[in-house]
C-alpha positions as CSV (number, residue, x, y, z in Angstrom):
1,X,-11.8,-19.3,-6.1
2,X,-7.5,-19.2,-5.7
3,X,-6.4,-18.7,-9.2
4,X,-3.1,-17.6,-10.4
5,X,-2.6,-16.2,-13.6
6,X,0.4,-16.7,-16.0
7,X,2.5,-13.3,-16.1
8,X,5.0,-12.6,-18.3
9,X,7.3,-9.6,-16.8
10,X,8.1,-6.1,-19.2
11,X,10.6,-7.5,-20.7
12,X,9.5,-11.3,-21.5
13,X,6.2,-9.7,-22.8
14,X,8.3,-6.8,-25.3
15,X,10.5,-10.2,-26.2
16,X,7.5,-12.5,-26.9
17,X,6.0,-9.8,-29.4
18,X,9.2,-9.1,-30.8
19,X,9.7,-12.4,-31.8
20,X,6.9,-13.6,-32.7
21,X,5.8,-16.4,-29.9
22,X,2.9,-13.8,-29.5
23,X,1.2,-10.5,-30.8
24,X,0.4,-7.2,-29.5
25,X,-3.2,-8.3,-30.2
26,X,-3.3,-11.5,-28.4
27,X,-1.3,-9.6,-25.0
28,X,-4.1,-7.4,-24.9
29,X,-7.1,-9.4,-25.4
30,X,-5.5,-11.5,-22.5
31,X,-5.2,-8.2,-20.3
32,X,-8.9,-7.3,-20.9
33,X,-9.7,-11.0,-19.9
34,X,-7.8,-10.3,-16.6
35,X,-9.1,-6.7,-15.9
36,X,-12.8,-8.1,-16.3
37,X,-12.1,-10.9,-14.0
38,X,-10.9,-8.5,-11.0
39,X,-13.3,-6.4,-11.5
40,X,-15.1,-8.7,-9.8
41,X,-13.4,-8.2,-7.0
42,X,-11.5,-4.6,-7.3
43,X,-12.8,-2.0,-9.6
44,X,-12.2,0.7,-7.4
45,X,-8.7,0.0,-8.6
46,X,-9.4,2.3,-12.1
47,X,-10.6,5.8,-12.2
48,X,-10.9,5.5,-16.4
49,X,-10.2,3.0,-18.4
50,X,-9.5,3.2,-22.2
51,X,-12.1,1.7,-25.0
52,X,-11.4,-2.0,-25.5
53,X,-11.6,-1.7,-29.0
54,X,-9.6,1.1,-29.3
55,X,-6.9,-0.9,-27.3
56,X,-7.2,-3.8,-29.6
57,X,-6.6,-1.5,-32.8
58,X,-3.7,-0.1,-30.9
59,X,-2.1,-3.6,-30.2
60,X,-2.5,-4.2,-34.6
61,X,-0.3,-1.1,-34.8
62,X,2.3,-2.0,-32.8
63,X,2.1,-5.6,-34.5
64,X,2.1,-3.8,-37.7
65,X,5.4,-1.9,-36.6
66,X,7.1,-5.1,-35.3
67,X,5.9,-6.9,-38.5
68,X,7.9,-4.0,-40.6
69,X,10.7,-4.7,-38.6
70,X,10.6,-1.9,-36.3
71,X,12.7,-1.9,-33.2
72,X,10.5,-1.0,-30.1
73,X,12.0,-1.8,-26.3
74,X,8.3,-2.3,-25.1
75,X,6.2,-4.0,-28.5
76,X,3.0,-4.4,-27.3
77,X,3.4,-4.0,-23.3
78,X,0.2,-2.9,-21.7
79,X,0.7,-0.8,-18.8
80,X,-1.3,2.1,-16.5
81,X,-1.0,5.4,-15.1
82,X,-1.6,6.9,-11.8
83,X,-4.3,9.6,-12.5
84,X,-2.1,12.9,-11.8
85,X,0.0,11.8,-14.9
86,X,-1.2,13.5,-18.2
87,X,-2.0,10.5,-21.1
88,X,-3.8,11.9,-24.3
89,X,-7.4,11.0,-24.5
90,X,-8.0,10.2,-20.9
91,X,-9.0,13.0,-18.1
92,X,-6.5,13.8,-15.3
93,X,-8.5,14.1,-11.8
94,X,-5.7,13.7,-9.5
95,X,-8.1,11.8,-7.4
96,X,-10.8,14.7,-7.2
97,X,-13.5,14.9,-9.5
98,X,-14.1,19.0,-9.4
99,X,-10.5,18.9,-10.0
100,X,-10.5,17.1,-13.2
101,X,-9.4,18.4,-16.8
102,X,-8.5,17.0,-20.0
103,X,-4.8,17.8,-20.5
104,X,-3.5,18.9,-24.5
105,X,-1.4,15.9,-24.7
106,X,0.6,13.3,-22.6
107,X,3.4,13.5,-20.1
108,X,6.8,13.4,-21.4
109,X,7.4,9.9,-20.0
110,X,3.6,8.8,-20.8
111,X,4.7,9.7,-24.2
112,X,8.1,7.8,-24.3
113,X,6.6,5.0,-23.2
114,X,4.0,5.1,-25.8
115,X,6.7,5.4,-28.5
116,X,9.1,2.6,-27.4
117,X,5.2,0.9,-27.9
118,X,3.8,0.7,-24.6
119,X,0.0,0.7,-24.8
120,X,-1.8,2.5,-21.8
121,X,-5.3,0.9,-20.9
122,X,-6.4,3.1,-18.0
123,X,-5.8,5.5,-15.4
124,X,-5.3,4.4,-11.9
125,X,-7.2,5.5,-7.8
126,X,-4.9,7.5,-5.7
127,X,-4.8,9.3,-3.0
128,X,-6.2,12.2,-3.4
129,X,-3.4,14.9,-5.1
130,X,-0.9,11.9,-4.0
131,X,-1.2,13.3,-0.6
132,X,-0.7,9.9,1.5
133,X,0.9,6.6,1.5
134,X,-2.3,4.8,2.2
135,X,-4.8,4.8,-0.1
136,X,-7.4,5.4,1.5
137,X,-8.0,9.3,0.4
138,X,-10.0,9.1,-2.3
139,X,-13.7,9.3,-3.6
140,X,-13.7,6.6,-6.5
141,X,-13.6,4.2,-3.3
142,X,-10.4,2.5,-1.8
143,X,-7.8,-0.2,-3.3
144,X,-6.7,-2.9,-1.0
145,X,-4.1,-4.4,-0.6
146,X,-4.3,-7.4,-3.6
147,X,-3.1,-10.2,-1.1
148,X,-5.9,-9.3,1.7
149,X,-8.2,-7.1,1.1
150,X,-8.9,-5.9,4.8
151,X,-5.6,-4.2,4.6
152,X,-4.2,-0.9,3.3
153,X,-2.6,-1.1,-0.4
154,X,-0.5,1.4,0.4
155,X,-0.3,5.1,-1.7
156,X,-0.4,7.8,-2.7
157,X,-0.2,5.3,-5.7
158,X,-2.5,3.0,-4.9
159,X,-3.9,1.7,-7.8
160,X,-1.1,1.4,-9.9
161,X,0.3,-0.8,-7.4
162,X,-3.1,-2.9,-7.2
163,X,-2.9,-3.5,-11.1
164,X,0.4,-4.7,-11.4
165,X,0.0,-7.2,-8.2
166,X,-2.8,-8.4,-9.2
167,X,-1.4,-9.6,-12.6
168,X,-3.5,-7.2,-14.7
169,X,-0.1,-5.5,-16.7
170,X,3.6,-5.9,-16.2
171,X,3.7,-2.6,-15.4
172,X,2.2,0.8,-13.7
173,X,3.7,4.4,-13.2
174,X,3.3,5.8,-9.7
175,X,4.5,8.5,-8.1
176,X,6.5,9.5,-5.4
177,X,7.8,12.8,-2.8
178,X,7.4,11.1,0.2
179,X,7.5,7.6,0.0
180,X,4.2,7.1,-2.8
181,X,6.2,5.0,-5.3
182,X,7.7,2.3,-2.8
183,X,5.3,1.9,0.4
184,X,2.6,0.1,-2.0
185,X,5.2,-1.8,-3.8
186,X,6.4,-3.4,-0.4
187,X,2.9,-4.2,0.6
188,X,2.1,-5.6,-2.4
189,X,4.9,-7.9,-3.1
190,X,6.7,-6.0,-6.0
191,X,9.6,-3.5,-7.3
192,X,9.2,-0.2,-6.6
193,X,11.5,2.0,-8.6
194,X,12.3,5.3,-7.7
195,X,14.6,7.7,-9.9
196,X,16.4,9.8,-9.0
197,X,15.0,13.6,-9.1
198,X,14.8,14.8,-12.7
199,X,16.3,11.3,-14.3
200,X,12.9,11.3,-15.8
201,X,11.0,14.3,-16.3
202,X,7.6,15.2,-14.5
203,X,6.3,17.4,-17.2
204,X,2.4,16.6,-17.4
205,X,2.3,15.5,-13.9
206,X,0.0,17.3,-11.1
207,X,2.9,18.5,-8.6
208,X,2.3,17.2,-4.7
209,X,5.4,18.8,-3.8
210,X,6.9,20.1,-7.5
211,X,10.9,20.4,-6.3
212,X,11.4,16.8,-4.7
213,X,8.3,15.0,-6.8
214,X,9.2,12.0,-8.9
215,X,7.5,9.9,-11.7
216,X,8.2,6.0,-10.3
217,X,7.3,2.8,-11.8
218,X,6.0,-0.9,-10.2
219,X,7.2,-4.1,-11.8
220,X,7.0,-7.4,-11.0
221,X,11.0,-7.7,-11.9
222,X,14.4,-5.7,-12.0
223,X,14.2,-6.4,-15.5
224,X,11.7,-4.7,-16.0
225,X,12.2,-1.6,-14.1
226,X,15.6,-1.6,-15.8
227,X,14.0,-1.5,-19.1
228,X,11.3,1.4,-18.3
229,X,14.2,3.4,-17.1
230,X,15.6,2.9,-20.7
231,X,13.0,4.0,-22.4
232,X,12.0,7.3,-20.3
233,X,15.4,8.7,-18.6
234,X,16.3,11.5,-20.2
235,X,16.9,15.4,-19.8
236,X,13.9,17.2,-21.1
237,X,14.6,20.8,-21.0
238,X,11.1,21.7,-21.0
239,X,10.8,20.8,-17.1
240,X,12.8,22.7,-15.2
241,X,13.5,20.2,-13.0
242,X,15.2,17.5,-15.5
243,X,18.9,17.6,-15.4
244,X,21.1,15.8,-17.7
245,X,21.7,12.0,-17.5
246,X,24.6,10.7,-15.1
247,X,25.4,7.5,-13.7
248,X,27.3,7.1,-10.8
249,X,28.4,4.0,-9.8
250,X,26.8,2.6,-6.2
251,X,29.5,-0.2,-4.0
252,X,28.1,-2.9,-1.8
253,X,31.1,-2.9,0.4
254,X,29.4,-1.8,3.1
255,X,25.7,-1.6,3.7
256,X,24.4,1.2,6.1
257,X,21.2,0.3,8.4
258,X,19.6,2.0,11.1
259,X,21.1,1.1,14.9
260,X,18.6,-1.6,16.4
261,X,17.4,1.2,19.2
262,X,16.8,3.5,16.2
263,X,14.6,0.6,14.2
264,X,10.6,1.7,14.4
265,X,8.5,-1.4,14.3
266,X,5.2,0.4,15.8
267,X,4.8,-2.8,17.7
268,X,5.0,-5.7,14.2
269,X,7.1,-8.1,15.2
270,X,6.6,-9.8,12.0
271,X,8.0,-6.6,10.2
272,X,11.5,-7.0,12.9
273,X,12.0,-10.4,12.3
274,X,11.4,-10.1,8.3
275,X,13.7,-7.0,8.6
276,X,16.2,-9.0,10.2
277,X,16.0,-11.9,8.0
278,X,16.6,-9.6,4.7
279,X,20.0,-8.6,6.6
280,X,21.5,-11.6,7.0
281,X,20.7,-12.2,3.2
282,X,22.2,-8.7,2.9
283,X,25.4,-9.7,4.8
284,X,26.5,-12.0,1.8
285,X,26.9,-9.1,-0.5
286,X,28.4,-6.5,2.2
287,X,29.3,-5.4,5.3
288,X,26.5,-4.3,7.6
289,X,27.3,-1.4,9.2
290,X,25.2,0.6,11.8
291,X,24.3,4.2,11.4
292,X,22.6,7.2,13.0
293,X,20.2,8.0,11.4
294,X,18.6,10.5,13.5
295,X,19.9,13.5,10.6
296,X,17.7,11.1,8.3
297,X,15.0,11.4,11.1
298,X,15.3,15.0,11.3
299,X,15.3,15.4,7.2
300,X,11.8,13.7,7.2
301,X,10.1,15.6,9.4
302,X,10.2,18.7,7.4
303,X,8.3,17.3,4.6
304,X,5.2,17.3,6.9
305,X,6.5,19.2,10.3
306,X,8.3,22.1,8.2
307,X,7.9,24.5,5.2
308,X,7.5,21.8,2.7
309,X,3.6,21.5,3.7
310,X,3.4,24.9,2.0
311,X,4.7,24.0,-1.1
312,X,1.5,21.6,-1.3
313,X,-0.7,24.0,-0.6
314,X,0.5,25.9,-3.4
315,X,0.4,23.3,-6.0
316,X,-3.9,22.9,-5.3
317,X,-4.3,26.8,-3.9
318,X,-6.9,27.3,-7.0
319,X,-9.2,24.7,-5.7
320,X,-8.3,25.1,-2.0
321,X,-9.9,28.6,-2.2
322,X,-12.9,28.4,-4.8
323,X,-14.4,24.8,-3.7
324,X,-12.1,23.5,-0.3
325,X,-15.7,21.0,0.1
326,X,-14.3,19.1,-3.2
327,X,-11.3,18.3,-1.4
328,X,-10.9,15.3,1.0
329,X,-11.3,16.3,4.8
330,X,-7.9,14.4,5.5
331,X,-6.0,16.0,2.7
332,X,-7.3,18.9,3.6
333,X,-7.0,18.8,7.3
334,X,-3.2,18.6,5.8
335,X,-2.5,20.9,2.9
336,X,-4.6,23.9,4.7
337,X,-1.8,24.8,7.2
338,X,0.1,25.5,4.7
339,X,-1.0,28.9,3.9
340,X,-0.1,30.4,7.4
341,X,3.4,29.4,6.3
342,X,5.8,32.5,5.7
343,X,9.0,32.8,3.7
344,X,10.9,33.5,6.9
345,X,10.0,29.8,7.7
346,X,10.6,28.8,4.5
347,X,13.9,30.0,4.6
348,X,14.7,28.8,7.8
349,X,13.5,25.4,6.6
350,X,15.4,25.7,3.8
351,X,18.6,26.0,5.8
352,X,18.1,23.3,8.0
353,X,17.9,21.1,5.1
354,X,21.1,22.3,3.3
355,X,22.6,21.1,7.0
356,X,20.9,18.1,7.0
357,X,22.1,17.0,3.6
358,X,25.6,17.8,4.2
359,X,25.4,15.4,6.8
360,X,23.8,12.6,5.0
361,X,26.4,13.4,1.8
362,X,29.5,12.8,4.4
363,X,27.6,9.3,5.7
364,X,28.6,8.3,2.2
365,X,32.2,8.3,3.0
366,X,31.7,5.5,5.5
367,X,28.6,3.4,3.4
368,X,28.4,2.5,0.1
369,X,24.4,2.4,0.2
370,X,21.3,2.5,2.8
371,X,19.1,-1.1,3.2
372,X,15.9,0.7,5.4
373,X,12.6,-1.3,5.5
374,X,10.4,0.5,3.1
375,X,7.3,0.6,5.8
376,X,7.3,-0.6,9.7
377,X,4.5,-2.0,9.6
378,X,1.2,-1.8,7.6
379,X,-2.8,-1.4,8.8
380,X,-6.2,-2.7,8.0
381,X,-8.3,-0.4,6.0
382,X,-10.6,0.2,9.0
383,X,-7.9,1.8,11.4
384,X,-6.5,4.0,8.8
385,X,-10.1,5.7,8.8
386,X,-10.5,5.9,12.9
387,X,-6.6,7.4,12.8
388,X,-5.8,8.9,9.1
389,X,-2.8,11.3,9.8
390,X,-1.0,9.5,12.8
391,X,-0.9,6.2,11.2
392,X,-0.1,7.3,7.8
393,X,3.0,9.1,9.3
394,X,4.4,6.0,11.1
395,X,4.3,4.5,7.2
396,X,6.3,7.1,6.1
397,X,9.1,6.8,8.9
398,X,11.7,5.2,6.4
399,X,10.8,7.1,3.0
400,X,10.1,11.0,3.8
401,X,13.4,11.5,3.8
402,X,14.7,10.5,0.7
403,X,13.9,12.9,-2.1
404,X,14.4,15.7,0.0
405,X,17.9,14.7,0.3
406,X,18.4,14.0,-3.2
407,X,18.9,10.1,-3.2
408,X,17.7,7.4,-5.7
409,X,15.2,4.5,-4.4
410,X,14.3,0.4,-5.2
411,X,11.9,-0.8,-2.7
412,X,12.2,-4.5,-3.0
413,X,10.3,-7.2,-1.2
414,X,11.7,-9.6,1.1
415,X,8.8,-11.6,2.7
416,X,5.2,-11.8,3.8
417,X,3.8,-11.4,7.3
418,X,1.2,-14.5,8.3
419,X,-1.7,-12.0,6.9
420,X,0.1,-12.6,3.7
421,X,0.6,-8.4,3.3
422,X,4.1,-7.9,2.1
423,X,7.6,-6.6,3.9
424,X,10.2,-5.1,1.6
425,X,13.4,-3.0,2.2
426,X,14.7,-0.4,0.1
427,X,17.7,0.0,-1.2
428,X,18.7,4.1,-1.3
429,X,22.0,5.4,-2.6
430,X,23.0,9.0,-3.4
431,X,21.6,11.0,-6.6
432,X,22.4,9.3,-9.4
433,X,23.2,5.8,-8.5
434,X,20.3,4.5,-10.1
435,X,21.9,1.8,-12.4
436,X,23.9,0.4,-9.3
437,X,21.3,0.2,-7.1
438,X,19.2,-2.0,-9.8
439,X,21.9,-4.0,-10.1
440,X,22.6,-4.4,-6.4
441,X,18.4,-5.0,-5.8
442,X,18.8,-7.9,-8.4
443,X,21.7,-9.7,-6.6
444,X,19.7,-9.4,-3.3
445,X,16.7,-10.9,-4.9
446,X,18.5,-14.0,-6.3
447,X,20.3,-14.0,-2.3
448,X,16.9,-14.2,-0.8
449,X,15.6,-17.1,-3.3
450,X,11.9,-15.5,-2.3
451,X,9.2,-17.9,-2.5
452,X,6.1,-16.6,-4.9
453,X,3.8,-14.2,-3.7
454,X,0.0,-16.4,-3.0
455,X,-1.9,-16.8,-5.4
456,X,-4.5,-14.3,-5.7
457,X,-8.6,-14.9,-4.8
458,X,-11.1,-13.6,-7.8
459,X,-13.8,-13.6,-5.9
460,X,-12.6,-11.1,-2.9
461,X,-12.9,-14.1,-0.5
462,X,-10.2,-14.0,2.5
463,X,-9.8,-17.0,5.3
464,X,-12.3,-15.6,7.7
465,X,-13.9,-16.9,11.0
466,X,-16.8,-17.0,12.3
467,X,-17.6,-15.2,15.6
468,X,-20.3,-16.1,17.9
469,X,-20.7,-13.0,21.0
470,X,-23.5,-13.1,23.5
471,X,-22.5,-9.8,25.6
472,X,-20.8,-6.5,25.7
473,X,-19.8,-7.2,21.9
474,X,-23.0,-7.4,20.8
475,X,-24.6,-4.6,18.4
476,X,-25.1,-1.5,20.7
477,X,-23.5,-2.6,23.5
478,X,-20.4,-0.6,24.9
479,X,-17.6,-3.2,23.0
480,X,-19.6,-3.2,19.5
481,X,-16.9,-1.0,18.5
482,X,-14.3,-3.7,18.5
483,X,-16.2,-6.0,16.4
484,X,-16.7,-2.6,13.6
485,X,-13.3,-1.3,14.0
486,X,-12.0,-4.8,12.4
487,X,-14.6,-4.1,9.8
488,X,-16.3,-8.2,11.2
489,X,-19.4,-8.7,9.0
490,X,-22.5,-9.0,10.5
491,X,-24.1,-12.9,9.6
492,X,-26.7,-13.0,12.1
493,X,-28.7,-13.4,14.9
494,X,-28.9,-17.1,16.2
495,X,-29.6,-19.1,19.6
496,X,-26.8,-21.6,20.2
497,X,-27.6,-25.4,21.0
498,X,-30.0,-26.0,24.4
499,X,-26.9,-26.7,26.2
500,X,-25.3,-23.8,27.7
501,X,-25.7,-21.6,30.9
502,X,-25.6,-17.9,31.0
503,X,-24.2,-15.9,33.9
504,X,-23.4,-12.0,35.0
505,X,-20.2,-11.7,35.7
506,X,-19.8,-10.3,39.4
507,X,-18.2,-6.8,39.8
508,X,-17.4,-6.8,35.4
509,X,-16.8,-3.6,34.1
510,X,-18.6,-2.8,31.6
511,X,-21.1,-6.2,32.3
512,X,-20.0,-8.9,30.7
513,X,-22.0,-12.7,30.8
514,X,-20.4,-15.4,31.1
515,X,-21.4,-18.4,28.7
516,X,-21.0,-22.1,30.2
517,X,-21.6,-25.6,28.4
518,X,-23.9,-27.1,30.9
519,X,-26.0,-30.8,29.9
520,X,-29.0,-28.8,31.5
521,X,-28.6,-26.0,29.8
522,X,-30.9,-24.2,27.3
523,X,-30.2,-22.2,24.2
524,X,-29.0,-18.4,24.8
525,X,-29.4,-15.7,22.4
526,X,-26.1,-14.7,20.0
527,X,-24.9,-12.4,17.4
528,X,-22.7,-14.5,14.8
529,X,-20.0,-11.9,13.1
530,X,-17.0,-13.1,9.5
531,X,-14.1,-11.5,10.9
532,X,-10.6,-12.0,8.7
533,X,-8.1,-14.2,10.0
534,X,-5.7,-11.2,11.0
535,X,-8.7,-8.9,12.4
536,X,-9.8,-12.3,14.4
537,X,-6.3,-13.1,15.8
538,X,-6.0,-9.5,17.2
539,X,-9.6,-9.2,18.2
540,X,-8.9,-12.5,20.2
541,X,-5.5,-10.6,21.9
542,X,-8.0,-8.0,23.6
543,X,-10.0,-10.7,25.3
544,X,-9.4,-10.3,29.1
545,X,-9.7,-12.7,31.5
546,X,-11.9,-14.6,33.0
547,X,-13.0,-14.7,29.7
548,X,-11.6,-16.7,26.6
549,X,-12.8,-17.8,23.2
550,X,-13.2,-20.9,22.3
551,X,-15.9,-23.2,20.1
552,X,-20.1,-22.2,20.6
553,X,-21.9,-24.9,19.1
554,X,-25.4,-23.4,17.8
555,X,-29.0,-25.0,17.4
556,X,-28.5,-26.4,14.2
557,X,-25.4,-28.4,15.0
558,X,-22.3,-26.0,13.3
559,X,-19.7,-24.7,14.9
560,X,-18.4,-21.3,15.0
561,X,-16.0,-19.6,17.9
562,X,-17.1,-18.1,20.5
563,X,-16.8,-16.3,23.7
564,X,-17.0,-19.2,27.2
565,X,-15.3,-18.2,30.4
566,X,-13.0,-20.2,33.0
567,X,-14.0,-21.4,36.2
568,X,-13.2,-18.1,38.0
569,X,-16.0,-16.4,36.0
570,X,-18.5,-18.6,38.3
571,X,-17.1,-16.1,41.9
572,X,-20.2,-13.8,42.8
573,X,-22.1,-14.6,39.2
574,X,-25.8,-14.4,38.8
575,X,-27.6,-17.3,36.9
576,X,-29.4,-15.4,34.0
577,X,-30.0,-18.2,31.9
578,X,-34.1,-18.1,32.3
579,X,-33.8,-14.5,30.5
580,X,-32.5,-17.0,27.1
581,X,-29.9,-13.9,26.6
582,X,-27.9,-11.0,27.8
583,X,-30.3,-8.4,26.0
584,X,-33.1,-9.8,28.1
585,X,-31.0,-9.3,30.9
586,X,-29.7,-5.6,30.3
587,X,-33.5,-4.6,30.1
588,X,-34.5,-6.4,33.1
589,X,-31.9,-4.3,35.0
């Protein structure tokens, strides 16, 4: 069932309350309507969520407040918060149960937001201690990606980005060092806002990296991010890392982009032309100008290639030594080399980087601002776990880079690839130009004239297909694997209609039939697998010659596709039909 529920952004919720056209009360009872319904399809997006009738006697306080005419930016706003953020009266896990603890109060901004009359109804999945960009690094089960749900969300704030996609609450805090705050809002179709470092203060959150992390947010709007940055900028002098307020303004004169030989796409072509198409809106507001950004390049790979692994390790050294089983065998497999890191590398690192940015601070003399793609390209669910660290590394290609060189983020999106995942750039300006590069993301968005996001499926169901194989692909056999890579759903074992012919392919490495409509033909043993359009589409791309897919008719008259062969196939083949399938054959062997 394709439903699409009516959202109001932050700010047109805050103004509906204000004034009246709604309460507090009747904002959340709709929210808890909504969360219930997705449950249906993605709990895994929450690791706690608050006491519904404790939420409801929140939302009559704030409509007491607003009744006694008390001015509050965010009346009445539900929103959530990744699970290494400290709220009052929920646990803090970080993603990792033997981690968890229940924290004195709430984070600085948690507790801003709370104030302006934001009401927080749960704590959302990550990866674990927000050490990915995919999502998949957790134990409370992974989020997927709201608009098809064979494919990454994105992380390490993974469900925050979920929540807010799905229509659930205006808003959600994220995180991000290395890219965590905009990679999900890109493949999920929203604004991902990333201050500046120590704009807002990360005091209650569970450090990844604790010099370059940053509290983010994910909106469906400018507007709103705009207005959350209201509410929680601020110098907080007791993080060490906050700094005062400054604004500094951002031009759009000229708009710095990578050179096309320098442009990753990881083999999406979807993800170039998108990329392409977002500059040409782009080239309305500017100049596009082409840079090198091989110092970028170079500035990225220390966050996982340098020193900067060791500043992770420090943040979770207590568990890392007393109970290294509690932590995930990926994040682990990452964090560990961390401790053979010595402060002569540090240093060394340390250096580099102070080179590095002095570079990218003199690429400001001939660019106003930076418009990357947020991601190259995205991944199902099921090739993340066969390849965990390379392909979470080619997400971070455009984003690793950025905090350590102390610049100011908006991932925006600018399309959807045929899967429906989303493609977003990001607009990145120097420390400080925060304001500006709202403002700029804004005018982009009313350039592009997006169309809406899909409407979302409540029941988890994605346009599938139905796949009929009768060799190699079948379970056990050597090409099962690309059938369970694609994550393809077994339906079941069937014989196909009594008209079809069933050869061994001559000299077919590994053996592979060949199946042939035939009027005296008999039915032939198949496996039927649901594959998702996407996984289908790329299954069907690794199909070599002389066989095809086309359309298997089985014995109770439907349809489904299936593997038949050209003419060719015929040269040398052996006529195995009598055997009524290629098991039968493989054991006669």
């Amino acid at each position: 069932m394709s439903v699409s529920f009516t959202r109001r952004g932050v700010a047109a919720t805050a103004a509906a309350i204000t004034s009246g056209e709604t309460s507090a009360l009747a904002v959340m009872e709709e929210t808890l309507a909504r969360i219930a319904a997705y449950d249906a399809v993605q709990p895994q997006a929450w690791i706690s969520r608050a006491d519904p009738e404790a939420l409801r006697e929140a939302a009559r306080a704030v409509d007491a407040r607003v009744a006694a005419g008390e001015a509050l930016p965010l009346a009445g706003v539900p929103f959530a918060v990744k699970d290494n953020i400290d709220v009052a009266g929920f646990e803090t896990t970080a993603g990792c149960p033997a981690f968890a603890y229940r924290p004195d109060g709430s984070s600085d901004v948690t507790a801003r937001l709370t104030a302006a009359g934001a009401i927080c109804v749960g704590k959302t999945n990550l990866d674990q201690f927000a050490t990915g960009l995919v999502g998949t690094r957790t134990p409370y089960g992974i989020p997927r990606n709201v608009h098809n749900l064979a494919y990454v969300s994105g992380g390490s704030s993974s469900g925050s980005a979920v929540v807010v996609a799905a229509g659930l609450v205006p808003f959600a805090l994220g995180t991000d060092t290395a890219g965590s705050g905009r990679v999900p809002a890109a493949f999920n179709h929203l604004i991902g806002f990333k201050p500046s470092k120590g704009r807002w203060s990360t005091r209650g959150l569970v450090p990844a990296c604790r010099t370059i992390d940053c509290i983010t947010a994910f909106t469906d709007d400018i507007a709103g991010a705009a207005l959350i940055d209201a509410v929680v900028a601020g110098f907080d002098a007791a993080d060490p890392y906050s700094k005062p307020l400054a604004d500094r303004p951002v031009g759009r004169a000229r708009i710095g982009v990578p050179r096309r030989a320098q442009r990753l796409w990881f083999g999406d072509t979807e993800s170039e032309y998108l990329y392409d198409r977002a500059l040409e809106k782009l080239g309305t507001l500017g100049e596009i100008v082409e840079i090198d950004m091989a110092p970028l390049q170079e500035a990225a790979q220390l966050l996982y290639g340098g020193p900067w692994v060791a500043e992770r390790t420090a943040a979770i050294a207590g568990i890392l030594a007393s109970d290294p089983d509690a932590i995930d065998e990926t994040v682990r497999k990452v964090v560990e080399p961390g401790r053979d890191i010595g402060a002569v590398a540090l240093f060394n690192g340390i250096y580099r980087l102070a080179a590095l940015k002095r570079q990218a601070d003199q690429m400001w003399d001939a660019i106003d601002v930076l418009a990357f793609p947020t991601t190259g390209t995205t991944y199902r669910v099921a090739e993340l776990l066969a390849a965990p660290i390379a392909l979470n590394s080619n997400l971070g290609a455009y984003t690793n880079f950025v905090n350590l060189l102390d610049m100011a983020a908006v991932a925006v999106p600018t399309g959807a690839r045929a899967n429906a995942t989303g493609f977003g750039i990001t607009l990145i300006g120097p420390a400080d130009t925060d304001q500006g590069l709202l403002t700029l993301a804004n005018d982009y968005l009313a350039a592009a004239d997006l169309p809406p996001p899909p409407p979302l499926d409540l029941e988890g169901r994605m346009q599938t297909v139905k796949l009929a194989v009768v060799g190699a692909h079948l379970k056990d056999m050597p090409l099962h694997w690309q059938l369970t890579s694609r994550e393809a759903a077994f339906v079941g074992a069937f014989e196909t209609a009594p008209t079809y012919r069933l050869y061994a392919i001559a000299d077919s490495v590994p053996p592979k039939p060949a199946l042939v409509h035939s009027a005296d033909g008999a039915a032939i043993a198949v496996e039927v697998y649901e594959l998702d359009v996407a996984a289908f589409g790329s299954f069907v791309a690794e199909v070599v010659p002389p066989l095809a897919i086309g359309t298997v008719t089985l014995a109770d008259g439907s349809s489904v596709k299936g593997f038949v062969a050209e003419p060719r196939a015929m040269d040398g083949a052996t006529d195995i039909t009598h055997l009524g399938g290629w098991r039968a054959y493989i054991a006669s062997l």
